[in-house]
BAGU-177073 format. One record per residue: x negated, y negated, z negated of N, C-alpha, C, CB in turn; residue number from 0; residue in one letter. Coordinates in steps of 0.2 Angstrom, whole numbers. Glycine has a CB too. Example, Ala and Ser with C-alpha at 12.3 -4.5 7.8 and 13.67 -1.06 7.14 Angstrom:
residues 2
PT   n_X   n_Y   n_Z  ca_X  ca_Y  ca_Z   c_X   c_Y   c_Z  cb_X  cb_Y  cb_Z lumgu kolke
PT   -66    28   -39   -62    22   -39   -66    16   -39   -57    22   -45     0     A
PT   -64    11   -35   -68     5   -36   -64     0   -39   -70     3   -29     1     S
This chain:
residues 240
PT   n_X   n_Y   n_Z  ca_X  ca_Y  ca_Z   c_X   c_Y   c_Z  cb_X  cb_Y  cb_Z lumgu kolke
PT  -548   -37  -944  -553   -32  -941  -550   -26  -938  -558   -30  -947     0     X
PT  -543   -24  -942  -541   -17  -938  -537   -20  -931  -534   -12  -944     1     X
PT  -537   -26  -931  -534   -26  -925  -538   -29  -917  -529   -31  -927     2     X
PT  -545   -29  -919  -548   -30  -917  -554   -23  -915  -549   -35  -921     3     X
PT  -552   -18  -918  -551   -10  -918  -551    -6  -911  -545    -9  -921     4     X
PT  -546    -9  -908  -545    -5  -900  -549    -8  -896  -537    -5  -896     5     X
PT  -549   -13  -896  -554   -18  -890  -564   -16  -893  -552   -29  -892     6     X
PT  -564   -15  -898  -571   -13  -899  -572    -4  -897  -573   -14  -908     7     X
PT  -568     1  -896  -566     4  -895  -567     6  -888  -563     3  -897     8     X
PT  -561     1  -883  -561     1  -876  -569     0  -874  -556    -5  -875     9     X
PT  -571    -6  -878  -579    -6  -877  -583    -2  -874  -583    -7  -881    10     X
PT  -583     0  -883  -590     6  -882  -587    13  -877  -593    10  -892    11     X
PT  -581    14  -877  -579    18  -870  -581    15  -864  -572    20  -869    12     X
PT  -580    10  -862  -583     7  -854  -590     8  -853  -582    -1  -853    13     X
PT  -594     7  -859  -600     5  -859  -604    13  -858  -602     0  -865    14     X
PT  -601    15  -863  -601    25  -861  -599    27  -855  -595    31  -866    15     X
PT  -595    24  -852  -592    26  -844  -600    26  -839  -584    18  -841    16     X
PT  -600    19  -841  -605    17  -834  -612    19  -837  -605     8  -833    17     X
PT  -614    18  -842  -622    23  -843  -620    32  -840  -624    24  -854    18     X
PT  -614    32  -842  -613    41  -839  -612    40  -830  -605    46  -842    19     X
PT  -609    35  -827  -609    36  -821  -616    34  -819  -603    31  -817    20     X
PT  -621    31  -823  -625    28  -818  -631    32  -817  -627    22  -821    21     X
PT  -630    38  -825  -634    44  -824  -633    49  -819  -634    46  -829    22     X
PT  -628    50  -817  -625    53  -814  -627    53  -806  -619    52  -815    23     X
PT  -625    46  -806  -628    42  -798  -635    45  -798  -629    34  -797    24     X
PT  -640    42  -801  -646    44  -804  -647    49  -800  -646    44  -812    25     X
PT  -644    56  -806  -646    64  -805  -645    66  -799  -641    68  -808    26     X
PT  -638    62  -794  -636    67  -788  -642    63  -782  -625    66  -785    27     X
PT  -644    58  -782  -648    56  -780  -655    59  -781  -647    51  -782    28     X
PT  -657    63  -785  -662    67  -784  -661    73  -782  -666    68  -788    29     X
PT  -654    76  -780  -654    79  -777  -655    81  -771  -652    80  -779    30     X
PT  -659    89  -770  -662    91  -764  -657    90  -758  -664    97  -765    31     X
PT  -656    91  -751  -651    91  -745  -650    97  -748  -654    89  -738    32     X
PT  -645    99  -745  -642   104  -749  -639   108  -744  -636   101  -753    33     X
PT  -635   103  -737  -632   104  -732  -631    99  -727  -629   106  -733    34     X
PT  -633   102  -720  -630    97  -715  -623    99  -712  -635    96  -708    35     X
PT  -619    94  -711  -613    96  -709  -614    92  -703  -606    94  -714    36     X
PT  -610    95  -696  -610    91  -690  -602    90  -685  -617    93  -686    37     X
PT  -599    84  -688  -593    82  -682  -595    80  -675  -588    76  -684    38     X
PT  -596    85  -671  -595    81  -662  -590    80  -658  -597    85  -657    39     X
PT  -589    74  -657  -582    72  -655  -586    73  -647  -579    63  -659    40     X
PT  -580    75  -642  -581    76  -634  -574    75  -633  -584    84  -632    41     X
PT  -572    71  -628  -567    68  -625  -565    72  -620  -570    63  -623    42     X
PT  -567    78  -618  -567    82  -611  -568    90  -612  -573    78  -606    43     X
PT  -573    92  -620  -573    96  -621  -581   100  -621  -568    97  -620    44     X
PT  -583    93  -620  -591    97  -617  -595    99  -624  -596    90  -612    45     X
PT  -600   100  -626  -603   105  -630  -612   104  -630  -601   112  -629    46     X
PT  -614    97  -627  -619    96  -627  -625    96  -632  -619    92  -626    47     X
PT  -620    95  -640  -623    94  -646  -621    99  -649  -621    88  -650    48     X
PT  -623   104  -654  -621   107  -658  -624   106  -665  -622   111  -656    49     X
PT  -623   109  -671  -625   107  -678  -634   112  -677  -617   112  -685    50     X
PT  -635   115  -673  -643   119  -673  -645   112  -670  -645   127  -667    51     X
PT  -643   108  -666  -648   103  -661  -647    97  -666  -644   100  -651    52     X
PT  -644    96  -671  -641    91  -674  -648    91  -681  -630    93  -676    53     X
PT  -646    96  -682  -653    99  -691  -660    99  -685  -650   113  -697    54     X
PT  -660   102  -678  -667   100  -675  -672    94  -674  -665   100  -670    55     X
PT  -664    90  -672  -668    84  -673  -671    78  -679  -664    83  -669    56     X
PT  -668    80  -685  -666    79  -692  -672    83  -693  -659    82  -695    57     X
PT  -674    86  -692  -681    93  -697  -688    89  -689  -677   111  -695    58     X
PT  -686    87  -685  -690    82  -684  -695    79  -688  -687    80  -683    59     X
PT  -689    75  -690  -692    68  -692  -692    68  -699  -688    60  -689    60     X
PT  -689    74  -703  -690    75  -710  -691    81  -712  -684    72  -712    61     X
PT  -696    82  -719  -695    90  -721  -689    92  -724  -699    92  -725    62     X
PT  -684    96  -721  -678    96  -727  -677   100  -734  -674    97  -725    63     X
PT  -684   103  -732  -686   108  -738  -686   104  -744  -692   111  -738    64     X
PT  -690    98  -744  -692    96  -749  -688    87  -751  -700    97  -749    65     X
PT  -685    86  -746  -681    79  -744  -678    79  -750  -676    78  -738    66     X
PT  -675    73  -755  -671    72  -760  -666    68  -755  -673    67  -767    67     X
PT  -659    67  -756  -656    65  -754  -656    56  -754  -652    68  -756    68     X
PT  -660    55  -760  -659    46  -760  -664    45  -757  -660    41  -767    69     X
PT  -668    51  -751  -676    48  -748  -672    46  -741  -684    56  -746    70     X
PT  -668    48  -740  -662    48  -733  -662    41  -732  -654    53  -734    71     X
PT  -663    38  -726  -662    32  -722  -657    33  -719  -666    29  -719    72     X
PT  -650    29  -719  -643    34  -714  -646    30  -706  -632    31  -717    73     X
PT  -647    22  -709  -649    20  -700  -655    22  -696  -650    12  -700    74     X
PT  -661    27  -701  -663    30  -697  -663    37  -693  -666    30  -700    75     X
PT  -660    39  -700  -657    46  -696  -652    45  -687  -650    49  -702    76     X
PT  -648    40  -689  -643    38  -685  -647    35  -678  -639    33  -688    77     X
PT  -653    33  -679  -658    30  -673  -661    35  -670  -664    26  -676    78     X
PT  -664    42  -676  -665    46  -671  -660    50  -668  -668    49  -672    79     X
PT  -654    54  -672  -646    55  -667  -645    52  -659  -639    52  -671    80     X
PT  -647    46  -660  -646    43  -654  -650    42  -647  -647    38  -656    81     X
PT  -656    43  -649  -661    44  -645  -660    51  -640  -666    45  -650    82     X
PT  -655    56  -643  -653    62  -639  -650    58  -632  -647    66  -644    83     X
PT  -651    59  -625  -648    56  -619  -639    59  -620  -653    60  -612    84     X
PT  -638    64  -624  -632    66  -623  -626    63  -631  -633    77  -623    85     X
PT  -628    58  -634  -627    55  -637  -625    48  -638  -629    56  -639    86     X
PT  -619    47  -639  -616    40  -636  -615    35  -643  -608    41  -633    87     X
PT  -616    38  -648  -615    34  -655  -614    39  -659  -610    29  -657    88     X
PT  -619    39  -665  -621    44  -671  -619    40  -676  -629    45  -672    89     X
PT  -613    42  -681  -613    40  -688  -616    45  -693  -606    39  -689    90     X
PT  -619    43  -699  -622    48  -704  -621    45  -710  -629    50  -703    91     X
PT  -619    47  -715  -616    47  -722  -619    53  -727  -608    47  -721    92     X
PT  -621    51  -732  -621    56  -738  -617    58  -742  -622    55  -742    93     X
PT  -616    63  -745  -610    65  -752  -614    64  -758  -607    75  -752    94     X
PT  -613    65  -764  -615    65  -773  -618    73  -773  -607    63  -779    95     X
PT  -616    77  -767  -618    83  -768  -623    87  -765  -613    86  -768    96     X
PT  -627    81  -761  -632    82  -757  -631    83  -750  -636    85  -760    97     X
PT  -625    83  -749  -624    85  -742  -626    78  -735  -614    89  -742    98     X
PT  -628    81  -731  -629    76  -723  -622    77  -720  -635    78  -718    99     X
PT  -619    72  -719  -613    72  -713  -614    67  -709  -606    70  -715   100     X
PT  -613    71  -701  -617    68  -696  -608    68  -692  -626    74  -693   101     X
PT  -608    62  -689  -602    60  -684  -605    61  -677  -598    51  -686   102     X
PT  -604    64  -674  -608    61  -666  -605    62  -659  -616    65  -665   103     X
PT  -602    55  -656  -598    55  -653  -602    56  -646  -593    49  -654   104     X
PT  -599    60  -644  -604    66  -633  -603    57  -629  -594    76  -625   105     X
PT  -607    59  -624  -606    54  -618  -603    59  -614  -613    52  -615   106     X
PT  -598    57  -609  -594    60  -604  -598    61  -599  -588    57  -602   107     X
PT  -600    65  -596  -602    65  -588  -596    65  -582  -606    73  -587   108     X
PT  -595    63  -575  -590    62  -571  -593    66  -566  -587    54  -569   109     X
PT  -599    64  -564  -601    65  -556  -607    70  -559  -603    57  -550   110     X
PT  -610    72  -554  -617    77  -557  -618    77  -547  -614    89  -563   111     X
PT  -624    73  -548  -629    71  -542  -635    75  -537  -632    66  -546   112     X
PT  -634    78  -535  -640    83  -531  -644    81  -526  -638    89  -528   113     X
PT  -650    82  -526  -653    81  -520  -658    83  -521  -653    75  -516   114     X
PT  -663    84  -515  -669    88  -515  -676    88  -521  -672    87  -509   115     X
PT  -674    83  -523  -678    81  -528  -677    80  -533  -681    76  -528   116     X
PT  -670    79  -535  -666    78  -543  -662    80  -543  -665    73  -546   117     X
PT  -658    82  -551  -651    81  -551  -649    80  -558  -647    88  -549   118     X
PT  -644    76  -559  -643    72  -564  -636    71  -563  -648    65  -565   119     X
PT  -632    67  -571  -624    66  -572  -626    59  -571  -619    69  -580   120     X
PT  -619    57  -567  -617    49  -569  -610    51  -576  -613    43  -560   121     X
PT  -612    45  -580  -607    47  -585  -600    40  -584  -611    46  -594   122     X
PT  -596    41  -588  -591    38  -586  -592    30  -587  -585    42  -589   123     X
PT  -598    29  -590  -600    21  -592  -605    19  -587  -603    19  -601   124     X
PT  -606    24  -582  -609    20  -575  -618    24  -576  -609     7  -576   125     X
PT  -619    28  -583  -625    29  -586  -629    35  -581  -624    30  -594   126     X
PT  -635    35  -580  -639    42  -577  -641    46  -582  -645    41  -571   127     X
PT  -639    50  -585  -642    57  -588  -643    62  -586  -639    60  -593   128     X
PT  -649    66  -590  -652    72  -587  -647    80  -588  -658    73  -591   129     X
PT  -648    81  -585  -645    89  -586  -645    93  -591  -649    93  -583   130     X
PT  -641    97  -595  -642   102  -602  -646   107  -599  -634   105  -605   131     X
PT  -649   108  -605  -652   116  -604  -647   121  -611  -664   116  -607   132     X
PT  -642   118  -612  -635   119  -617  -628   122  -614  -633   113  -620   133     X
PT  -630   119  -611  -620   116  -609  -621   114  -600  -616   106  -615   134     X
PT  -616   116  -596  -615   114  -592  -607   111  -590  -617   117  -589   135     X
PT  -609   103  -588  -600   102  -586  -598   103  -579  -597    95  -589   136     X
PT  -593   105  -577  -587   107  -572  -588   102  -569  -580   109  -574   137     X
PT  -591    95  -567  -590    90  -563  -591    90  -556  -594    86  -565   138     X
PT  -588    87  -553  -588    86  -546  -594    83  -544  -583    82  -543   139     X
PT  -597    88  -538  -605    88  -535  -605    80  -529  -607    98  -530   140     X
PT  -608    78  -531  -612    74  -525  -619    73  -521  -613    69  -526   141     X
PT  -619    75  -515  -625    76  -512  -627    70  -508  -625    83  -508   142     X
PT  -633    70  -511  -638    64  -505  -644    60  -513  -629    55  -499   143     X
PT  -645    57  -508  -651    51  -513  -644    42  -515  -660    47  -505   144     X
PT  -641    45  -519  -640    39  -521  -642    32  -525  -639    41  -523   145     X
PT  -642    29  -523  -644    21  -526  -640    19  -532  -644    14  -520   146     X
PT  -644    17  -536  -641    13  -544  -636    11  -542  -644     7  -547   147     X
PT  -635     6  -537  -631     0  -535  -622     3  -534  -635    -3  -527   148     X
PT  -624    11  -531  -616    15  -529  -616    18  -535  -616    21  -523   149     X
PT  -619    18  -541  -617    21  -547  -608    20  -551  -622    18  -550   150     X
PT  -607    15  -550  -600     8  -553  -595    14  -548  -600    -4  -550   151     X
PT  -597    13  -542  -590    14  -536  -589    22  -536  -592    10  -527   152     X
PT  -596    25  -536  -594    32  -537  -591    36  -543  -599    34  -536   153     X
PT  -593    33  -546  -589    35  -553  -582    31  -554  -595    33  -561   154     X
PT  -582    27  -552  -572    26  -550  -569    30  -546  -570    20  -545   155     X
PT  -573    31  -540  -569    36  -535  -570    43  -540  -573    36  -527   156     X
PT  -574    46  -540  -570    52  -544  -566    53  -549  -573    56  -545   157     X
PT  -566    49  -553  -561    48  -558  -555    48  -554  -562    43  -562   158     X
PT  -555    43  -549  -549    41  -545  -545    51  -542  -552    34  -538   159     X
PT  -551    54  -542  -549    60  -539  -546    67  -544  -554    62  -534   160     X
PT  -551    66  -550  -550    69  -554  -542    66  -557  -556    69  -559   161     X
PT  -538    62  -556  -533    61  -560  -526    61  -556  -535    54  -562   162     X
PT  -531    66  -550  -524    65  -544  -523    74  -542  -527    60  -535   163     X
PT  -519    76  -545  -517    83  -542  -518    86  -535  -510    84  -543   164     X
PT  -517    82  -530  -518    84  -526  -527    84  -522  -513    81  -524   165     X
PT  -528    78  -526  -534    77  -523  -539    79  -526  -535    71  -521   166     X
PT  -538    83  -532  -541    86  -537  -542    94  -534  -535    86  -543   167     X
PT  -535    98  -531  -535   103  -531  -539   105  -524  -529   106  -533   168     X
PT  -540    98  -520  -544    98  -514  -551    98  -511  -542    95  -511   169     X
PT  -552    93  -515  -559    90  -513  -563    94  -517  -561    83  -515   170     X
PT  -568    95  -514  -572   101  -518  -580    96  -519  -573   109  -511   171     X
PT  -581    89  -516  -585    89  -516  -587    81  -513  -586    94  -515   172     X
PT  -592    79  -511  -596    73  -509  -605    73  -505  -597    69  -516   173     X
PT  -604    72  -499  -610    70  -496  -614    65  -496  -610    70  -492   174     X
PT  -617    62  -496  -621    54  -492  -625    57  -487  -627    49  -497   175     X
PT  -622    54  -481  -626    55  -475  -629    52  -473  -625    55  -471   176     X
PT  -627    43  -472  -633    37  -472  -630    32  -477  -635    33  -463   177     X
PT  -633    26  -475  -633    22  -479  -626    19  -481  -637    18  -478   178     X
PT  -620    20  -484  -614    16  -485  -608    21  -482  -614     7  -481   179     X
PT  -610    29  -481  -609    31  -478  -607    40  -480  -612    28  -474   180     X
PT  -600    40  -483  -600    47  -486  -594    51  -482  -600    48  -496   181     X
PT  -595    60  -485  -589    64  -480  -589    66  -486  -591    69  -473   182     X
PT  -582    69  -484  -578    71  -493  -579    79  -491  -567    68  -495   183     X
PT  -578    85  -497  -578    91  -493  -572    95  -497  -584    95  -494   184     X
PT  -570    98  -492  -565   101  -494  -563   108  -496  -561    99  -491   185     X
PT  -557   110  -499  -560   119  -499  -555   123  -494  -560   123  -508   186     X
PT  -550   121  -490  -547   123  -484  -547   120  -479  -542   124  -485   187     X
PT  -549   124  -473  -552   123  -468  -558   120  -467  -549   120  -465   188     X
PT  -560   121  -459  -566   118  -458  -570   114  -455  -568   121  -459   189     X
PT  -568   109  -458  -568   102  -456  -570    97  -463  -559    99  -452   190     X
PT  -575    92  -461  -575    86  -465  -571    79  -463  -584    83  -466   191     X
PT  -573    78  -471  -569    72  -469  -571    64  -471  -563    72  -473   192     X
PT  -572    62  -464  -577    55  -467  -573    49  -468  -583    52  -460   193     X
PT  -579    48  -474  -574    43  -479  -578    35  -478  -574    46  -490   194     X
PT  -583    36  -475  -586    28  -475  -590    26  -482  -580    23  -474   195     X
PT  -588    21  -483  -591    17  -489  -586    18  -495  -592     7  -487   196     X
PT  -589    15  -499  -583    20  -506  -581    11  -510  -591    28  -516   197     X
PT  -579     7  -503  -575     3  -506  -568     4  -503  -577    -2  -507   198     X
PT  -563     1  -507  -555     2  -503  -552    10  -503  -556     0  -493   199     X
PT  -557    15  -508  -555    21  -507  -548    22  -512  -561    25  -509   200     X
PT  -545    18  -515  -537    21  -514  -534    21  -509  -533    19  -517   201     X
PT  -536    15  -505  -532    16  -498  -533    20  -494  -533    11  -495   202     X
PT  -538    23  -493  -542    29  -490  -539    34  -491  -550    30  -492   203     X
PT  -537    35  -497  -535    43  -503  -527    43  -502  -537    40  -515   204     X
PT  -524    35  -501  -517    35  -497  -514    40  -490  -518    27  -495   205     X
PT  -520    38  -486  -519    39  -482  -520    49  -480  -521    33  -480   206     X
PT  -525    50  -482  -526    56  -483  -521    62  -486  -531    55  -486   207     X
PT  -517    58  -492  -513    62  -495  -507    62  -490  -510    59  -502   208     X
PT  -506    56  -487  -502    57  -482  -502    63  -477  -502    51  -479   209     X
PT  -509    60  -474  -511    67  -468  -510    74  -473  -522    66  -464   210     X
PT  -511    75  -478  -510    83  -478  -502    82  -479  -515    87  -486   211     X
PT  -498    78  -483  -490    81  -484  -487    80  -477  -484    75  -492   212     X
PT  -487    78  -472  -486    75  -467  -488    81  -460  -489    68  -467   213     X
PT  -492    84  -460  -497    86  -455  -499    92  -457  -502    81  -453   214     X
PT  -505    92  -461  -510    99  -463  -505   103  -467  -517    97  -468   215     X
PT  -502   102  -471  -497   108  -473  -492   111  -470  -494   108  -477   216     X
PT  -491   108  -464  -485   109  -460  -487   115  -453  -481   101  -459   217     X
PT  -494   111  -450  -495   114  -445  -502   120  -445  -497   109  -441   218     X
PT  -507   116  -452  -512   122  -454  -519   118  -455  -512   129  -447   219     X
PT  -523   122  -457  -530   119  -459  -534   120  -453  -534   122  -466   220     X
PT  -536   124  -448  -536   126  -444  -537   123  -437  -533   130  -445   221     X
PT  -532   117  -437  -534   113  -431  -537   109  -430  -533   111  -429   222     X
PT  -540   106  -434  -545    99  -434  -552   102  -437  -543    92  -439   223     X
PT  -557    98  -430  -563    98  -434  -568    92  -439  -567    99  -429   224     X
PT  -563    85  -437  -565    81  -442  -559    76  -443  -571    78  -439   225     X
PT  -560    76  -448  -555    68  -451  -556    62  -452  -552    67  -456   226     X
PT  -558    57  -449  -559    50  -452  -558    44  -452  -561    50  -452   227     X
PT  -556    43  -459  -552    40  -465  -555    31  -465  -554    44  -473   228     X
PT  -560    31  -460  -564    26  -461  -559    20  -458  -572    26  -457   229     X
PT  -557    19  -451  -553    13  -450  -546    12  -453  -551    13  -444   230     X
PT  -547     7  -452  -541     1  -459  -533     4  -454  -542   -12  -457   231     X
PT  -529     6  -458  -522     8  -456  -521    15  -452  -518     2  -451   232     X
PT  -525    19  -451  -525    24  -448  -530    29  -449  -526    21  -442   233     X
PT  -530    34  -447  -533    42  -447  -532    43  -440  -528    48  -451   234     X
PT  -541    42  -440  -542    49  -433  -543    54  -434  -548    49  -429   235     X
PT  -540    60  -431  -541    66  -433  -544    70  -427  -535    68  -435   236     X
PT  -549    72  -425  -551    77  -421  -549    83  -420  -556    78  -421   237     X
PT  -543    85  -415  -544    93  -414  -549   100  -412  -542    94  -411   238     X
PT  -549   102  -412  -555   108  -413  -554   108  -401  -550   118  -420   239     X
């Protein structure tokens, strides 16, 4: 029997363990929300979301005055997070101490679209979102009526410009004038530059870098009224 002693022992301690963990679970589970915490992950540094927009949209769809924490659906919460246009994936998790932790990774905007009727971001997954009334991002403007279909090619091409120092610190911008058919804008001199259709545009961007290290820095911004990049192997340049 004495040796039989510790193992009756060990027992009734395991069994004490788990009636005390289970009350415990139990207790923190009625507890009230206590707090929201919110991580926003932004790739670029944008600030679309914040912990006020985050408990906004949360006091929504729940009271949190009086919420317990075991009332909390995480895949609902996380359905509505989502629903935000400026949100790309919402994680949400509980603590034992009644706290809400909300993960919520930004959507990127690239291009930011204008024209007489609308203006709206393309994001970097080809997507059309609306404008902040929060936050604005620094994106390169495009003017005209775009179609869905130049959504893919446009958001390449500026990325393709954003990634290029030179063509970064140049272009200031994007037209659509007719159909398949854009002018790039620049912020020295004053002259456009027609770029055509927005396929083959590295080869375009080739050639262009060329004409400025070759020509425009050497002689000046000042003599041409137009540049264009549209024919295969060559630059027509117009003098003034």
């Amino acid at each position: 029997m004495k040796g039989r002693l510790p193992y009756i022992f060990a027992i009734i301690a395991l069994v004490g363990f788990v009636i005390l963990s289970a009350f415990l679970i139990q207790k923190n589970q009625e507890r009230s929300i206590v707090k929201i915490y919110s991580k926003n992950i932004s790739k670029d540094g944008s600030d679309f979301i914040n912990d006020s927009i985050v408990n906004l949209m949360i006091a929504k769809n729940m009271n949190l005055d009086s919420a317990r924490i075991k009332d909390v659906k995480i895949d609902s919460v996380e359905r509505w997070l989502s629903k935000n246009p400026f949100v790309k994936k919402a994680d949400v998790y509980k603590t034992p101490k009644g706290e809400l932790i909300t993960e919520v990774i930004q959507k990127r905007p690239v291009v930011r679209v204008k024209n007489r009727t609308e203006e709206y971001y393309l994001t970097d997954e080809y997507e059309r979102i609306p404008l902040s009334d929060v936050y604005a991002v620094n994106a390169l403007i495009v003017e005209g009526k775009i179609d869905s279909i130049e959504y893919e090619s446009l958001v390449n091409l500026v990325e393709f410009i954003n990634g290029d120092n030179l063509l970064k610190k140049n272009i200031t911008g994007l037209k659509k004038v007719t159909k398949n058919s854009f002018i790039l804008k620049v912020n020295k001199g004053k002259f456009d530059i027609g770029f055509g259709g927005l396929t083959d545009f590295d080869q375009k961007f080739t050639k262009l870098k060329l004409f400025y290290d070759q020509y425009l820095t050497k002689i000046g911004f000042d003599q041409y009224k137009r540049i264009n990049l549209q024919y295969k192997n060559q630059i027509v340049a117009e003098k003034k």
